[in-house]
N, C-alpha and C positions, 0 to 999 in steps of 0.2 A: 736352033737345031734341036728337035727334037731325042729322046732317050729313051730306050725301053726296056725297062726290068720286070722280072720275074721271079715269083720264090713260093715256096709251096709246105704247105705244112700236113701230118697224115694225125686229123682228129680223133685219137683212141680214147678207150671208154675213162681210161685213167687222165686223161688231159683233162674229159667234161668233167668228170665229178671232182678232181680238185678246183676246178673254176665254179661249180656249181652251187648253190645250197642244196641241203639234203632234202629229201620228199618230194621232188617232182620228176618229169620227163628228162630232165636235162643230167639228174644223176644218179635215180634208180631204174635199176631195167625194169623190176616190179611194173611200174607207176607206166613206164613207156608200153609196156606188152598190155597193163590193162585199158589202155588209151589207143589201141590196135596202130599204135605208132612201131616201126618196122626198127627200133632200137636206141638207142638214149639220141636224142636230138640235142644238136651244137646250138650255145646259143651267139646270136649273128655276130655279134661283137669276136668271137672265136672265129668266124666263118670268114668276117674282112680280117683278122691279124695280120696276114702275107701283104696284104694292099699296103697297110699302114706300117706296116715295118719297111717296106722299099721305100715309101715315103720319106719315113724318119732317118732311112738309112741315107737317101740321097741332101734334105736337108737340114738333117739335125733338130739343134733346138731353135731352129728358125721358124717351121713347122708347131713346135710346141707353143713359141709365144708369140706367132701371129697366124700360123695355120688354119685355112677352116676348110674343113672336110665334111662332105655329103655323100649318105649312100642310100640306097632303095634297096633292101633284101628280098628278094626275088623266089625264091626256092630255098625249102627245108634241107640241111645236110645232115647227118647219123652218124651216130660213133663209125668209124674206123676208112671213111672218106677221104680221101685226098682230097684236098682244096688248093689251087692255084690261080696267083695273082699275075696279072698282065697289065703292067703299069704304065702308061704313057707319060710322059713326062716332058714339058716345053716351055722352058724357062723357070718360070714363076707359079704356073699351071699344070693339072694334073689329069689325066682321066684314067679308070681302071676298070677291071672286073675281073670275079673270081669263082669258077668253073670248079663243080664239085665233078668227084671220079663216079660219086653213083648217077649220076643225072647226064653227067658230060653239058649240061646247061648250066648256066651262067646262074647262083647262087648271090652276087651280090655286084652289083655297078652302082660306081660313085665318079665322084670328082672332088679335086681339093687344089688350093690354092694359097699362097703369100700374100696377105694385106699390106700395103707398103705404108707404115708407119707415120710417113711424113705429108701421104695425102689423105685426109678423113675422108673424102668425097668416096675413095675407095674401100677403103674399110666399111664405112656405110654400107657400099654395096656387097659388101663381102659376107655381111652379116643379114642380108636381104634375100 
């Protein structure tokens, strides 16, 4: 039976530049306006958070020590965006994506999964 969550997070200029190093696009507006980038840009890792927390949310540290998650970052998001995840979830497996508020386009689709410990044959593939 499949499951589907949701959660959304609103990236403000103060969320990137504590997650940021200092001097570039990601935590001065300076550097963002001289790069004609339209405001400090999220970095992706911030952009999936909502994915990977319903993840973690649904299977804990089962996910941390055998999880494996893949995602394609699609579209840049900017300080003060909504970003939300739409999580699928079907047992053992995962699929998601996460739709920024400036673009209303899908900003980051992945997939993740449970390697089940007791067969290598899987894990191999999990890591392939």
């Amino acid at each position: 039976m499949s499951e589907r969550l949701s959660r959304t997070l609103t990236l403000t200029g103060e969320l990137l530049r504590a997650y940021s190093r200092r001097g570039n696009f990601h935590s001065e507006p300076a550097e963002a306006d001289r790069l004609g980038l339209p405001g400090l840009v999220a970095q992706g890792m911030q952009v999936a958070a909502p994915a990977y927390a319903a993840l973690l949310e649904r299977w804990g540290d089962e996910l941390l020590q055998r999880g494996v998650v893949e995602m394609k970052f699609l579209a840049m998001v900017v300080e003060d965006d909504v970003v939300k995840a739409t999580v699928e979830i079907d047992g053992r497996t995962a699929t998601f994506e996460v739709t920024s508020s400036g673009t209303e386009k899908a900003a980051v689709i992945g997939s993740a999964s449970l390697s089940d410990p007791l067969n290598p044959a899987a894990k191999r593939r999990a890591r392939s």
